[in-house]
Structure formats: C-alpha cells, structure tokens
N, C-alpha and C positions, 0 to 999 in steps of 0.2 A: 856409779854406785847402784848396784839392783837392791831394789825395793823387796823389803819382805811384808808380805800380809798378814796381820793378825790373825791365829788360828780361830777367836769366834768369827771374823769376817769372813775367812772361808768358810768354814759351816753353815753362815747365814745364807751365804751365795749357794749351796749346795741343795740347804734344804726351799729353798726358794726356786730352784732347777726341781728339783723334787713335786714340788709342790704343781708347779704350771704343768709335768708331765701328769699329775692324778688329776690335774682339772681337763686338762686335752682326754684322757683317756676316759673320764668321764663326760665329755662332750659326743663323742665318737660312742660310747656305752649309748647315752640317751639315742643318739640318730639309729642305731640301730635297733634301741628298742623300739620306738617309732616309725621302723622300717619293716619289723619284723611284723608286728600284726597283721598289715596289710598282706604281706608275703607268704602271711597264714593262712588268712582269711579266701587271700586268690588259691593258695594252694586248694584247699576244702572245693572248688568249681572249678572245673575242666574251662567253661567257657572264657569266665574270666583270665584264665592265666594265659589261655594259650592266645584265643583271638586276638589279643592286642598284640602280642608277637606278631601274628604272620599277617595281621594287620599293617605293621612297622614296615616287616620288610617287603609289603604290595607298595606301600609309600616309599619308599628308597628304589625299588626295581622303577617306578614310573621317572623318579627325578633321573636315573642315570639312563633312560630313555630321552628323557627330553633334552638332555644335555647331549649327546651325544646327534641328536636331530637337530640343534641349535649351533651348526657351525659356520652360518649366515653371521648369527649374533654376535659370535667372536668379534669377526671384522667390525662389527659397527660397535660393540661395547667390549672393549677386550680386558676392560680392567676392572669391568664388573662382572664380565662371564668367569674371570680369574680368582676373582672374589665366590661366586658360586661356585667354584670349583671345589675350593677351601671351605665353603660351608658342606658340601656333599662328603667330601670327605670327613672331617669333623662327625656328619652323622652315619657316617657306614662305621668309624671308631668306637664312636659311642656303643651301637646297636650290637657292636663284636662281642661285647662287654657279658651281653647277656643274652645273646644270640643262642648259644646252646643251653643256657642254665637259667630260665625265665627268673626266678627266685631272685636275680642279682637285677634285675630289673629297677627297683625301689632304693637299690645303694644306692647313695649320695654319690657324686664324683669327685669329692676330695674333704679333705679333713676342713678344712675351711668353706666349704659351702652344704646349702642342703638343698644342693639341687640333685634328683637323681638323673641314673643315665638315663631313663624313658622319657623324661621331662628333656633331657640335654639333648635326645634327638630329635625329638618334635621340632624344638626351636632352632637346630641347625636346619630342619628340614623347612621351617618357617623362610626363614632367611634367605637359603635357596631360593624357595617360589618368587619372595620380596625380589629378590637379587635379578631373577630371568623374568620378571616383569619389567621391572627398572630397563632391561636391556633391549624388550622389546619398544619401552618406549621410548629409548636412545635412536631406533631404528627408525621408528615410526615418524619421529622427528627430523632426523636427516632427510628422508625421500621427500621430505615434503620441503624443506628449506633447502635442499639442494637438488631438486626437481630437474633441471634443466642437464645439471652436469651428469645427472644417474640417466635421462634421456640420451645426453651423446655416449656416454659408456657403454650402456647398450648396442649402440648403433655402429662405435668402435669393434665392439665383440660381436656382430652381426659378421659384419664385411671382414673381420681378421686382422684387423689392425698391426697384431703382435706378430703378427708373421711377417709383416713386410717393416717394421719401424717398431722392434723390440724396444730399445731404450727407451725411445721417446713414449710410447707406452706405459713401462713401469714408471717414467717419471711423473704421468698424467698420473696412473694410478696411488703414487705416491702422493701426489701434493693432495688428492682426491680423500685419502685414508686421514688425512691433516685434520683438512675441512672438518671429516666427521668426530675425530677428537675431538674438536672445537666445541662440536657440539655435545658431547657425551660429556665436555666439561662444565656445560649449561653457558658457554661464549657461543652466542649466536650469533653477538655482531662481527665477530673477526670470521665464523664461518661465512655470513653473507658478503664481507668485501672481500674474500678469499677467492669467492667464487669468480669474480668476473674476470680475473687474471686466468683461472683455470679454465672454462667455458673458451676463450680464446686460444689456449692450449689446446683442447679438441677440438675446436673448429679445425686449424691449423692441421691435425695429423691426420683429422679425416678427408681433410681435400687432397693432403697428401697420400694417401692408400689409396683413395679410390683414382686419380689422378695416374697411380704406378697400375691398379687392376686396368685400367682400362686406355691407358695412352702408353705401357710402358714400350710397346713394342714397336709404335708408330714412331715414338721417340727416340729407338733404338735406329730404326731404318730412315730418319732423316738425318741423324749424323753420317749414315755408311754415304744416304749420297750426297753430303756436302763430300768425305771423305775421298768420293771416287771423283769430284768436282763435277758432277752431274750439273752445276749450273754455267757452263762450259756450252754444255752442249741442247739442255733446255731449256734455258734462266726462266723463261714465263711460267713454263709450268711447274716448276721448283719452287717459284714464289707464291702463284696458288694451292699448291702441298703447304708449304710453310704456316700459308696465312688460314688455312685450315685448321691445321695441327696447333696455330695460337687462340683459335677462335673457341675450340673446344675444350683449351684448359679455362678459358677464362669461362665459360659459361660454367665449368664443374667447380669453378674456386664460388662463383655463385649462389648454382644450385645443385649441392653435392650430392643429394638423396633422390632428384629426377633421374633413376637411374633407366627409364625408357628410352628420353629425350640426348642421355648421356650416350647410351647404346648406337644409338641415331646416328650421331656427330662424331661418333670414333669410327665407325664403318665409314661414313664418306672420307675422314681425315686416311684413315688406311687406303681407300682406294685411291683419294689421288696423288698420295705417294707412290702405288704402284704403276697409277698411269707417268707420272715422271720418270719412274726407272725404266718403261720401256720406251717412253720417246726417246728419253737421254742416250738408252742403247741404238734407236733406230738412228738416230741424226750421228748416233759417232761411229754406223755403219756407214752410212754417206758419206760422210767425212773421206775414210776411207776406201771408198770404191772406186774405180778404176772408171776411167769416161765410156770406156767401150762396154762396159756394165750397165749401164744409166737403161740401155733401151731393158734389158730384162728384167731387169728391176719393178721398171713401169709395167709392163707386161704383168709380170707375177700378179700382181696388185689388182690387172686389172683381167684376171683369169678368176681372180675373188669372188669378182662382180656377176663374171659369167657365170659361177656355181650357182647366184644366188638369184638370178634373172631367170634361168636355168627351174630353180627350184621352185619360184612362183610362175610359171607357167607363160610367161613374157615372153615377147619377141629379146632376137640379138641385140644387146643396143651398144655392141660394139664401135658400130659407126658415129659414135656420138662422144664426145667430150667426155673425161670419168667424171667431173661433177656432176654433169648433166646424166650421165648416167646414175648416179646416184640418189640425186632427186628423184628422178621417174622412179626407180626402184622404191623410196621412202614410198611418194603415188600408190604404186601399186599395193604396198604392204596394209596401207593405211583402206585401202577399198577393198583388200580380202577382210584383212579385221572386221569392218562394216557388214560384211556381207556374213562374214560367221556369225556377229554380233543380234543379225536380221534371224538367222536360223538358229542361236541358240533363246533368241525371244518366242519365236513361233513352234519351237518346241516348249518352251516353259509354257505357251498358252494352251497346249495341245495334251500336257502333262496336267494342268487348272483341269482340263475338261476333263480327262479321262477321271482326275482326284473324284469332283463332283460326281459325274454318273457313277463311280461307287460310293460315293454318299446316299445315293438314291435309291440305289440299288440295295444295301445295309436297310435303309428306312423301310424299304418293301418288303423284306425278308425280313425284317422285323416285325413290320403289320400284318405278314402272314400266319408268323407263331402266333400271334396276338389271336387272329381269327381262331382260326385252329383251335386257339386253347379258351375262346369265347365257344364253340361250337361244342367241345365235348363236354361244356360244362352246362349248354342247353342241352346237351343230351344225358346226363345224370340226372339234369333236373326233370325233365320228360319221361325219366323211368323211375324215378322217384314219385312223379306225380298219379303214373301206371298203376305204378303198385300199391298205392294209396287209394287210387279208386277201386281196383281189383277186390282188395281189401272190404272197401263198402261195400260194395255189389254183394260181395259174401256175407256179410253180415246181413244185410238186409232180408237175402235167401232165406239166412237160420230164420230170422225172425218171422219171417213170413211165414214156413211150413216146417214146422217145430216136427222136432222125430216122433213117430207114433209108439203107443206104451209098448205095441208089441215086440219093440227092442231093436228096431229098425234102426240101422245107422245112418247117421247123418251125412246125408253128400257135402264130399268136399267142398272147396269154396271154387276153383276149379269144375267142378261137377257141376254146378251149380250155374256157372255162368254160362256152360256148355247147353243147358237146361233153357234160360233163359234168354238167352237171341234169339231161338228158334218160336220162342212163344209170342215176343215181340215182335218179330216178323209176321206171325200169320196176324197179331192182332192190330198190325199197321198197315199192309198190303191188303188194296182195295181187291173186292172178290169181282169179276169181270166176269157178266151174263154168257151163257151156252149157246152159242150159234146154231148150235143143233142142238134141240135138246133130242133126251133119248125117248124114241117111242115105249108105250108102255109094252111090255109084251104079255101074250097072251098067258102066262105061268102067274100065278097066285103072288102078291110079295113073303116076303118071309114073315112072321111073326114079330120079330124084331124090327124090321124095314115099316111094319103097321105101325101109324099114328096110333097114339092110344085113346081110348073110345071117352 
C-alpha cells in the first residue's frame, strides 16, 4: 500500500528545500562580496595584482624542476615522491583557475569552503617542498643505515656486474629496494637484519663477476685440456696448471677488490696452462715418432742452442752434453747482463756529471747577467752622478761672474767649464825657472812691457 503525504507536509519539505537554497546562495553572495573588494582593490595596482601571479607560476616552474631532477628520490621514497606528485599537480589545477584572469585569484574553491585558489596553491605547493624534504631525508637515512650494501652496489656497477649475472643482479637489487622501504616506512630494525642476508648476496655475485672477468678463460682452457686428456701425456704439469688455476680463485673469493694482485695470479694461472698444452703436445709427438727420428729430433733442439751460443758470442759447445751446454749458456748470459749492467751504471755516472757541469755552467751564465746588469746600473749611476756635478760646476760659474749690465750673455754651463779647466790648470801647474833666460836686447821695452814708475 503506497503512502500518500499530506499536502501541508509537502509544502513544508519544499519551502524548507527553498529556504536552505536562499541560505547557500546567500553564503556564496557574502564570499564573494568578501572576495570582491580585495579583487578591487588589487585591480586599482598593477603591482599587486599581477606580481603574485607570476610570482605563483616562478614557484610552480621551480617545483616541476625539482621534481623532475629528483629521480634518485623516487627510488628511495617512491611513495612520498608519488604523493608530491599529487600535491604538484593539485597546485598547477589550482593556479589554472586563475592563471589568465588574475581577478578569480580570491574565489573561494568550493561552496563549502573559504579557502581561495591562491591560498589552495601556496599550500599544495607547501606540501610539495614538505613532501621532497621528507624524501630527501628517507634517502639520507638509507645511505647511512645501509652503508655497506650501497658500498658493494657501487662496486657491483663498477666492474658490470649485470652484464655477466643479470638475474642475480636485479635480485640483489630487488631485495636491496626492500630494505629501503623499510626504511621510508621508519622500520629500521627489519632494514638493519635485512641487511646482512643481503651484504652476503653481494659478496657472493661479486666474487662471481670478477672470478668470470678474470679466470673465465683460463677456466675455459683447463676443461679443453682435461677434454683432449692432456693429463695422459703431461699429468705433472697439468696438476701444476690446475693447482694454479685453484689458487687463484680462492685468493679472489678472498680478496675480490685486489684487482693488481688478482691481475698477477690470472697471468701466471694462464701461462701455465699454456706451458701444459705444449708439453702435452710435445710428449704426444714423442709418443709418436718413429725410433729412426729420435737422432733429429735431438739434433733440432740442439741447433737451438747453437743459434743462441752463436748469438752471445761463445765458443761451439757442441761437444758437450745439452745440459751442460745450457748451463754454460745461462754462464754466459748471466756475465753479459753484468757487464751491461757495469756500462749502463758508468754511463748513468757519466750522464750525473755531464747534468752537474750544466748546473754550473746555468749558475755562471746566470752570475754573468747579474754582473752585467750590476755594471750598467754603476754606469747610470756615474753619469747620473756626471751630470749632477756638471750642473754644480755651472752654477757656481753663474755665481761667480754674474752677466755684465752691458747685456752680455751668459756662457753656457758647458762654456763655462770649458772656461774653467784651463784656469785651474795654469793655477795649479808649478811655473819652472828659464834655463836661459833671454838676454835683454839692445831695443827700448815697449811701454806696456814698462813696469810702472
């Protein structure tokens, strides 16, 4: 049976619908009148209305900068970087709002609140910064609580890890991204016993990389010659290849990062694998050679010796046993060595000397500029000192024989000195008596030559 409603109960339900929509629309009336003054007021100044616009969007161009240089972050806080994503966005929505029409700036952003959008972007753009702090210090936290494992990571991605033992790899990397969960969900303790299961993990795949870089091949060539049964026909020196080739894994399961010492010990393990492959070849040419071969055989071998007896300058020493020839040859090599060793020292001392006397010869050529440049600078000073007295000497001239009124000009200071040597001469050079003097002659003296009465 359907219910019918009192016609005043609907009316009161209508005007009560009525009534909430003039209280909402004057809710919405008041915010905007509330909204509008300021939208006025900014309108009347250029500065205010525009600069916090392009203020906004210099703050939004920086965050989607830094987010976008923050892809480190991710990995280490992926669900707060995820969350700042969501606040970036949130504020570039906002900022849309009123991006070309600053005036909408001050609207509210919804009927129910009175926050506007310029207020609702600030605070998304707040929460960002919050948000990629938070995630720098998620990071900051990891390298430091898991130190050891971001140290072999590194040294993983050094040497290539992923290139020779992919899975095992993303698996490290996997349990490794765990850890940092752990942390970004503030469980430090499960990141710190996480760790040492992990850390053993990388031990493990870097002994194994660097173990394939550096023995893969040595490894490859002792199986061909168990394969060809080279221990058949070498077995000793098969066993010393072998026990090489074990010596060297086990020093790099050791010390996997001595990669000099590591270098060292794969070159010997490779060479005496190769010296195995070619005894093993020689002895299973023996094997098969024919008796009436044996003499040329020996022979060849020992035509070696004569190349190289030959080559240091030695007698035949054919007539002698090949050890014994071989000895003496060692002899011999061993007293050229010496004796070059005697002439590469008596030229190093001879190269001492010659260094020195151009040492000395530099110092000499150096005290000569010195001289030189001591010499011409007594000789500035000497004609400095010239001209300074030249100078007096003139002045004292003026002084002494001042121009006459009759308009006489005054001798130079040059003139002047020219003047005076000659006078100091006669009045410093003794006068030395007449040997002869001159008879008077019988002619009158002149007037002038008369004493005066």
């Amino acid at each position: 049976m359907t219910k019918r409603f009192q016609p005043s109960v609907v009316n009161g339900i209508k005007l009560t619908s009525i009534a909430s929509l003039l209280l909402l629309a004057g809710c919405a009336s008041d915010s905007a009148s509330v909204a509008s003054p300021t939208i006025e007021t900014n309108a009347g100044t250029t500065a205010t209305s525009i600069d916090p616009i392009k203020d906004m969007q210099a703050k939004i161009n920086t965050a989607e900068q830094t987010f976008a240089q923050s892809g480190e972050l991710t990995w280490f806080a992926t669900e707060t970087m995820h969350e700042a994503r969501t606040s970036l966005n949130d504020a570039q929505e906002y900022f849309s709002e009123y991006e070309l029409d600053s005036s909408k700036a001050n609207d509210t952003i919804g009927i129910f609140s009175s926050k506007t959008y310029l207020e609702a972007t600030q605070e998304a753009l707040t929460q960002f910064s919050q948000q990629i702090e938070s995630a720098k210090h998620t990071q900051a936290e990891a390298m430091k609580i898991l130190s050891e494992a971001f140290s072999n990571r590194s040294e993983l991605s050094r040497i290539n890890a992923t290139a020779y033992f992919p899975q095992a790899m993303a698996q490290a990397e996997k349990e490794l991204k765990k850890l940092v969960d752990d942390i970004a969900e503030n469980d430090h303790d499960s990141a710190i016993q996480g760790q040492a299961d992990l850390l053993r993990q990388q031990r493990a795949l870097e002994v194994d990389t660097v173990t394939t870089i550096y023995l893969a091949d040595s490894q490859k060539a002792l199986q061909r010659l168990k394969n060809e049964q080279a221990g058949q026909h070498a077995p000793e020196t098969l066993r010393h290849a072998e026990t090489t080739l074990k010596a060297t894994e086990a020093f790099i399961h050791a010390e996997p990062r001595a990669k000099s010492l590591i270098q060292q010990k794969a070159d010997a393990t490779a060479f005496a694998l190769a010296h195995t492959r070619h005894i093993a070849h020689v002895v299973k040419q023996l094997k098969a050679m024919k008796t009436s071969d044996y003499e040329r055989h020996i022979l060849s071998y020992e035509n070696i010796l004569l190349s190289i007896s030959q080559a240091l300058g030695t007698d035949d020493l054919r007539n002698q046993p090949i050890p014994d020839q071989g000895k003496t040859l060692v002899t011999t090599i061993h007293e050229t060595l010496n004796q070059q060793g005697d002439e590469a020292s008596r030229f190093a001392q001879t190269k001492n000397q010659l260094a020195e006397q151009t040492q000395r010869g530099d110092e000499l050529a150096a005290s000569l500029v010195a001289a030189k440049a001591q010499i011409a600078a007594l000789e500035r000073q000497h004609a400095a000192e010239k001209n300074l007295l030249i100078q007096q000497i003139a002045q004292l001239t003026v002084n002494s024989h001042p121009a006459e009124k009759s308009g006489q000009t005054p001798e130079s200071p040059a003139t002047a000195i020219e003047l005076i040597q000659p006078v100091k001469q006669a009045e410093t050079a003794p006068q030395a008596p007449e040997e002869h003097p001159t008879e008077p002659s019988g002619e009158p003296a002149s007037p002038a030559a008369q004493p005066a009465a």
